[in-house]
C-alpha positions in Angstrom: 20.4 -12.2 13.7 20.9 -8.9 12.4 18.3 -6.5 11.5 18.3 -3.2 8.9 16.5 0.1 10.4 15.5 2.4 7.6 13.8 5.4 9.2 12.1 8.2 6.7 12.2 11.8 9.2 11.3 15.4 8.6 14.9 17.0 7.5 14.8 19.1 10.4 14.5 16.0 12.8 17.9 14.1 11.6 20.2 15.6 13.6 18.3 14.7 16.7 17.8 11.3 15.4 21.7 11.2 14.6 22.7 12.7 18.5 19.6 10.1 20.0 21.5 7.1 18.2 24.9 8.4 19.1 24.2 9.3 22.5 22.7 5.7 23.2 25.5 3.6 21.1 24.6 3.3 17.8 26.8 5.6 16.1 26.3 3.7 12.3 24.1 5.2 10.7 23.8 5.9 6.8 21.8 9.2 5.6 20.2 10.2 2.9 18.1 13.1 1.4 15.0 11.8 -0.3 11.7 13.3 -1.5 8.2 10.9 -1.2 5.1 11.4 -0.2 2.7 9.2 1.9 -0.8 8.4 2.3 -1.8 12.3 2.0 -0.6 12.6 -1.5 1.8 16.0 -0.6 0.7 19.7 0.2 -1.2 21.9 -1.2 -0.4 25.5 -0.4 -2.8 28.0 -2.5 -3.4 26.3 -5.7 -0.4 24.7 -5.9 0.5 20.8 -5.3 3.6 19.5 -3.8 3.5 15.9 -4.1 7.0 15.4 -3.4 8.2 16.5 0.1 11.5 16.6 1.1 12.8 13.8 3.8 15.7 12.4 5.5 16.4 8.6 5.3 18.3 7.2 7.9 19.7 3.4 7.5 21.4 1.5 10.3 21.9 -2.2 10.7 21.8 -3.6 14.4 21.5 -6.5 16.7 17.7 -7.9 16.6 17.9 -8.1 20.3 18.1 -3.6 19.5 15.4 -3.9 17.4 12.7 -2.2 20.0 15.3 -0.2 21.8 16.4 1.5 18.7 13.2 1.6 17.0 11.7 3.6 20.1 15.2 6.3 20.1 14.4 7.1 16.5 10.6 7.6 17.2 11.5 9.6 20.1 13.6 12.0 18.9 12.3 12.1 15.3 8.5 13.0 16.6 7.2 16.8 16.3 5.8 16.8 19.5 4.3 14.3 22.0 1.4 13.5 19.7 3.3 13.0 16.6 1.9 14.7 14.0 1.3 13.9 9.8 4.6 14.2 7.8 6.9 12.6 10.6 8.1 9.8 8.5 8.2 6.3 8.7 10.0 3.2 10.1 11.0 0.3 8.5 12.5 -2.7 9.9 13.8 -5.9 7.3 16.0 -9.1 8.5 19.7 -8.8 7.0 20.8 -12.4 6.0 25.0 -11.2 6.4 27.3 -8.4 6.3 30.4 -8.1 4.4 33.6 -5.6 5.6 34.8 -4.6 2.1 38.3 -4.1 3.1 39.0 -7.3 4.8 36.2 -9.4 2.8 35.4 -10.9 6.0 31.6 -12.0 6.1 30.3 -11.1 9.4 27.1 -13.5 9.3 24.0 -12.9 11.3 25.2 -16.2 13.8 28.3 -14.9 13.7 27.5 -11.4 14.7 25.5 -13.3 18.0 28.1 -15.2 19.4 30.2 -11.7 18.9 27.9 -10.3 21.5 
């Protein structure tokens, strides 16, 4: 079975998120810039509210057997310091039913991706 990894990061994080991934094999990755806020509604700096922060998504679909491994490298390298701190984003993790190489049109199943391995 194969598993998607969308990870939300301060912008100033995703490069050691990127090298973290890279550095330990998973090289796919998928990155966007995105602007959210979470369960503090924004900043406020002086009177004025910023309710839409900039962030960093990044996507990558792995192995479920990776799921902990790769969840943990992102959390590791995407944290502020060793307590973590409010603002450093968000992991989410969903099942991905198959994969599909546009250029081939091969379908690269989730049992098919397992006996791959």
């Amino acid at each position: 079975m194969m598993i998607m990894v969308r990870a939300i990061v301060r912008p100033e994080k995703a490069d050691d998120v990127l090298a973290a991934l890279m550095d330990n094999g998973f090289p796919a990755v998928t990155k966007y810039s995105v602007a959210g806020r979470g369960k503090q509604r924004g900043i406020k700096i002086g009177e004025v509210t910023y309710d839409e922060i900039p962030k960093t998504m990044l996507m990558s679909v792995v192995n479920a057997a990776d799921k902990d491994f790769v969840v943990n490298t992102i959390m590791d390298a995407a944290r502020s310091d060793k307590g973590g701190a409010f603002g450093d984003g968000k992991i989410f993790v969903t099942d991905v039913e198959s994969v599909f190489t546009i250029s081939s049109g091969v379908e690269d199943t989730a049992a098919a991706s397992e006996e791959a391995a």
